[in-house]
C-alpha positions as CSV (number, residue, x, y, z in Angstrom):
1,X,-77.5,-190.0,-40.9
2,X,-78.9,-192.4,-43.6
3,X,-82.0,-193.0,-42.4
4,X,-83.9,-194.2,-45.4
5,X,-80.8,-197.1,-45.7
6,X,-80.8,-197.9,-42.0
7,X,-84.5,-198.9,-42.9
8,X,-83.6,-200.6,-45.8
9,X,-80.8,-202.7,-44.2
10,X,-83.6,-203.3,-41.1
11,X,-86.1,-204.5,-43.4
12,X,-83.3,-206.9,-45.5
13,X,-82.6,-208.2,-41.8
14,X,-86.6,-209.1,-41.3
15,X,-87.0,-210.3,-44.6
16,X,-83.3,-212.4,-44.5
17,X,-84.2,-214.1,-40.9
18,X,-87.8,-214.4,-41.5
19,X,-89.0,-212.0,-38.8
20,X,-92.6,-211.8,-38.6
21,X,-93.3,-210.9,-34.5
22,X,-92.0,-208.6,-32.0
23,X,-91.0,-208.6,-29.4
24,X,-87.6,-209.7,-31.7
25,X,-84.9,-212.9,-30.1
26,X,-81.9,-210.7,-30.4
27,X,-79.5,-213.1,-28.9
28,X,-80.8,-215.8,-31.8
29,X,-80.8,-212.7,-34.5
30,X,-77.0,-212.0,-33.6
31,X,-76.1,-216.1,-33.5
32,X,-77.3,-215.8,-37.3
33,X,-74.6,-213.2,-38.3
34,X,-72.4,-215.8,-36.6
35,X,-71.6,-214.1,-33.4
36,X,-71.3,-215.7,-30.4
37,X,-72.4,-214.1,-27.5
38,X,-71.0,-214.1,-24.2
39,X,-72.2,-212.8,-20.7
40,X,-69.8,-210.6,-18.4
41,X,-70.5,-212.5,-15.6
42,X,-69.1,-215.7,-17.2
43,X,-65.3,-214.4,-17.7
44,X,-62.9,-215.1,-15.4
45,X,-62.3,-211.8,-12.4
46,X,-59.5,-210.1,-14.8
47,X,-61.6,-210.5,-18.1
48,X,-64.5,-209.3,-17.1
49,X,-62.9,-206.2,-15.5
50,X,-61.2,-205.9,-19.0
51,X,-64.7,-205.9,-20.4
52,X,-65.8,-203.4,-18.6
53,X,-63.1,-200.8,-19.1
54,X,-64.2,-201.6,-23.0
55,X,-67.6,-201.0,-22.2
56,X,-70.1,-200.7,-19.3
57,X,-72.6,-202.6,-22.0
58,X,-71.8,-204.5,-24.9
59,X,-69.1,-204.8,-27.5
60,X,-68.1,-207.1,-30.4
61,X,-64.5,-208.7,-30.7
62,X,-64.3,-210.7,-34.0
63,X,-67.1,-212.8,-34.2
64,X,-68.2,-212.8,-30.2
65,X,-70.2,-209.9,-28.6
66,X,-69.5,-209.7,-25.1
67,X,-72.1,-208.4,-23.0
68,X,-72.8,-206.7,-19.6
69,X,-75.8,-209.1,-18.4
70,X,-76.1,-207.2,-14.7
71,X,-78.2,-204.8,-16.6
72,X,-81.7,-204.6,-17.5
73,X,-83.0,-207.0,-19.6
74,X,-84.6,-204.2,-21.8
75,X,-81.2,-202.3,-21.8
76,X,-79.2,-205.5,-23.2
77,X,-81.7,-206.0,-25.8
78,X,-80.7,-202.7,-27.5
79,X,-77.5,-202.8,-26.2
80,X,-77.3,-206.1,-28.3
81,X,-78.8,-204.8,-31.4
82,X,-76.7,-201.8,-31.2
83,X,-73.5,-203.6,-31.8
84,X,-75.6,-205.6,-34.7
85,X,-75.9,-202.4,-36.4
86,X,-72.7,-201.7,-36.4
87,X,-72.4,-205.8,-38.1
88,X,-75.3,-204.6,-40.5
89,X,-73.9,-201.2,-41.4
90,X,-70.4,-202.2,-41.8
91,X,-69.3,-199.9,-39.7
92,X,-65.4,-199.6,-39.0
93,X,-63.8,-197.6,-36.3
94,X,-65.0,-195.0,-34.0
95,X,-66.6,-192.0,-34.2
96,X,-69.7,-190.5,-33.1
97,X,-72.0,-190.8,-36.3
98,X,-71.5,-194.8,-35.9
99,X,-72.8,-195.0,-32.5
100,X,-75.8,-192.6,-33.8
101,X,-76.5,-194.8,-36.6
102,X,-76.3,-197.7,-34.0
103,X,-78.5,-196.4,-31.8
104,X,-80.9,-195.9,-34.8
105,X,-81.0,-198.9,-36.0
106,X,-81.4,-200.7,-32.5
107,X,-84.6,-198.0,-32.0
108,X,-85.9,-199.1,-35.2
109,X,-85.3,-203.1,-35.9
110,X,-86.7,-203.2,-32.0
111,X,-89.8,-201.4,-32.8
112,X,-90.6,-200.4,-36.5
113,X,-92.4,-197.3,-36.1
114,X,-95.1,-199.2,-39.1
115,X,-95.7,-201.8,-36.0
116,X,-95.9,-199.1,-33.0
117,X,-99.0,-197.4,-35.5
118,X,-100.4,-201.3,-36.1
119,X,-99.9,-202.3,-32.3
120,X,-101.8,-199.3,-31.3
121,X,-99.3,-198.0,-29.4
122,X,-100.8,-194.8,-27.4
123,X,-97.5,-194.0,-25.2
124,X,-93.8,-195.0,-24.7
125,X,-95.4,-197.3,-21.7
126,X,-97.3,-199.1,-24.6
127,X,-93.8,-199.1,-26.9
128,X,-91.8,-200.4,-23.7
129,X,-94.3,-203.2,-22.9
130,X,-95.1,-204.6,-26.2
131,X,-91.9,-204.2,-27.7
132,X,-89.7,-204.4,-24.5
133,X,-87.9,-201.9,-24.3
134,X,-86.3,-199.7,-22.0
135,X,-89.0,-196.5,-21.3
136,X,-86.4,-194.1,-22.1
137,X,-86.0,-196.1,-25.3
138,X,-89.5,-196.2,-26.0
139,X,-89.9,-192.6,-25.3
140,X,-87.6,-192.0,-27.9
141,X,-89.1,-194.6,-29.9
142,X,-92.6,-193.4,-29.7
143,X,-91.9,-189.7,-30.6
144,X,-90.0,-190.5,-33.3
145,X,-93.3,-192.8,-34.4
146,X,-95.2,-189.1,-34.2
147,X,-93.4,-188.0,-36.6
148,X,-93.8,-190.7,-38.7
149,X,-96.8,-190.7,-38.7
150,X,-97.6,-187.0,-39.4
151,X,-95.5,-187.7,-42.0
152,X,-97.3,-190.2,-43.7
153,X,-100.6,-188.7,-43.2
154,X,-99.7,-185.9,-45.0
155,X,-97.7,-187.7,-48.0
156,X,-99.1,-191.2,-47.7
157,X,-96.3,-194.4,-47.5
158,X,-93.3,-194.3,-48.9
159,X,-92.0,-197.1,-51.0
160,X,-90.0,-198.5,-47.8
161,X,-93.1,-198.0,-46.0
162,X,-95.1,-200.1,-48.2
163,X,-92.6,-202.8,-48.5
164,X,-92.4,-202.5,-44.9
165,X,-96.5,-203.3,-45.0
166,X,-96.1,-206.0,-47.4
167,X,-93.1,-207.8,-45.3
168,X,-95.9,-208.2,-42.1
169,X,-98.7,-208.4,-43.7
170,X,-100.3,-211.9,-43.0
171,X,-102.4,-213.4,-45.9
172,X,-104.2,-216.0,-43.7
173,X,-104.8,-213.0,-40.9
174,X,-105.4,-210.6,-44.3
175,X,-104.1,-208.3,-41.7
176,X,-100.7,-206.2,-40.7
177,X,-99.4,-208.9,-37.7
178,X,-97.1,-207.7,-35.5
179,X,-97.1,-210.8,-32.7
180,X,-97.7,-213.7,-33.5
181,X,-98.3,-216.7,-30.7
182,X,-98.9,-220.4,-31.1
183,X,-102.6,-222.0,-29.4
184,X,-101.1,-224.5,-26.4
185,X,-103.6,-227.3,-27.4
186,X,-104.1,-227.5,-31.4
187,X,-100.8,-225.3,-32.6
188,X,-103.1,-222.7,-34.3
189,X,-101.7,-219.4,-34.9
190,X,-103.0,-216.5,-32.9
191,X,-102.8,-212.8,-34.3
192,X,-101.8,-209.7,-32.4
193,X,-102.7,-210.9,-29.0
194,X,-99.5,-210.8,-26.6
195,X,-99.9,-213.7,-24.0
196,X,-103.2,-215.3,-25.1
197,X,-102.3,-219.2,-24.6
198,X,-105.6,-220.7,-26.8
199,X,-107.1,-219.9,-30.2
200,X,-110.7,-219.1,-29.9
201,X,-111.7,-222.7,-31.0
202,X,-109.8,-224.0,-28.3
203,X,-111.4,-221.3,-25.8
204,X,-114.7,-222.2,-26.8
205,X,-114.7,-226.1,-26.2
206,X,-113.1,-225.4,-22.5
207,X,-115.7,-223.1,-21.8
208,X,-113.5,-219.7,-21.6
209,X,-114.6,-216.3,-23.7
210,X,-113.3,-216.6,-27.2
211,X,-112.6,-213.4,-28.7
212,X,-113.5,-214.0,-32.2
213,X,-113.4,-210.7,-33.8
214,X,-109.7,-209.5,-32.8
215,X,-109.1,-212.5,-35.0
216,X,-111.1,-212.6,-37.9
217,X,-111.6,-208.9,-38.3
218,X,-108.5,-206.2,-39.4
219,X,-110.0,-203.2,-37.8
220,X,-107.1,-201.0,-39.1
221,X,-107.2,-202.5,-43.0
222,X,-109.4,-198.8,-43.4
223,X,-106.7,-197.2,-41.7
224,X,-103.8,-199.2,-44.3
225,X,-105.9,-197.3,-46.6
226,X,-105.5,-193.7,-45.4
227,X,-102.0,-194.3,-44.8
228,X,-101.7,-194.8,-48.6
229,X,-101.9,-198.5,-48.8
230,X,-104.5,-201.3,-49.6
231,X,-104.1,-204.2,-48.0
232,X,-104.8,-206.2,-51.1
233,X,-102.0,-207.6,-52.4
């Protein structure tokens, strides 16, 4: 397996569809590569049977993916992005090293394992909840992030890794962003903080506890550095 030009062709995909926060739209992402996506449950009786014997999850036919919706929402996410890989990596035919590289590029375009180090992930519960995905995915996910980053530690970022960096890297945050949220009253963007609902300006007229440092503060910039990376660009 390719790994260094799944990566490649992940990043190309963030950088072509201006990706900038996780968790990713995959339904939008695949309606950009001009695939229509259609639900099982919205075939008539002897279709969606048909599906099925295809595939108990997803699978493209010309430019539609069809796709088993009775299933986790989590599971359909990388089911989805499985058969975008396959788009992505031109892939033709069967055979067991496409649905490997699938599977690796689903892992990786759902949660770069750059963003599972600047998320703070801990655990695959952390991968599965920030990046929702399934926990088996995130398990899988998350140790493959361990290895990353022993990796790195020990021969700093590699050129993907950095242009990985660069990609997220937010010049008005001068931080790695991995989420990014709109404030509900003045539209301001908010940094890293999964369901927050106003900026801290907004929080402090109403009277609620803005949290100020989370966004004016990169507490991991230092940590950019020991990876191998300044943040200055």
């Amino acid at each position: 397996m390719d790994t260094l030009r799944i990566q490649q062709e992940i990043l190309d995909v963030f950088e072509t569809n201006s990706i900038y926060s996780f968790p990713i739209d995959c339904i939008s992402l695949l309606r950009k590569y001009g695939y229509e996506c259609l639900k099982y449950s919205d075939q008539n009786p002897e279709k969606k049977a048909t599906c099925l014997q295809v595939s108990d999850d997803a699978f493209r036919l010309k430019k539609k993916v069809y796709y088993n919706d009775t299933l986790q929402n989590c599971r359909i996410r990388f089911t989805l992005m499985h058969e975008l890989g396959h788009h992505v990596l031109n892939h033709t035919g069967d055979s067991q090293q496409n649905e490997t590289d699938a599977n690796y590029f689903a892992s990786n375009i759902l949660a770069p394992r750059i963003a599972i180090h600047y998320s703070e992930c801990k655990n695959a519960n952390d991968v599965s909840h920030i990046f929702s995905m399934s926990y088996s995915a995130a398990e899988i996910a998350f140790d493959d992030y361990r290895r990353w980053r022993r990796y790195v530690a020990y021969h700093k970022m590699s050129v993907l890794d950095k242009a990985m960096y660069r990609h997220f890297f937010n010049s008005n945050a001068n931080r790695f962003v991995w989420h990014l949220e709109q404030c509900w009253d003045c539209g301001r963007e908010i940094y890293n903080q999964p369901g927050k609902e106003f900026c801290s300006i907004c929080s402090a007229r109403s009277g609620l506890n803005p949290d100020l440092d989370s966004e004016s503060y990169d507490h991991l910039s230092m940590d950019a550095r020991v990876l191998g990376y300044i943040t200055t660009l």
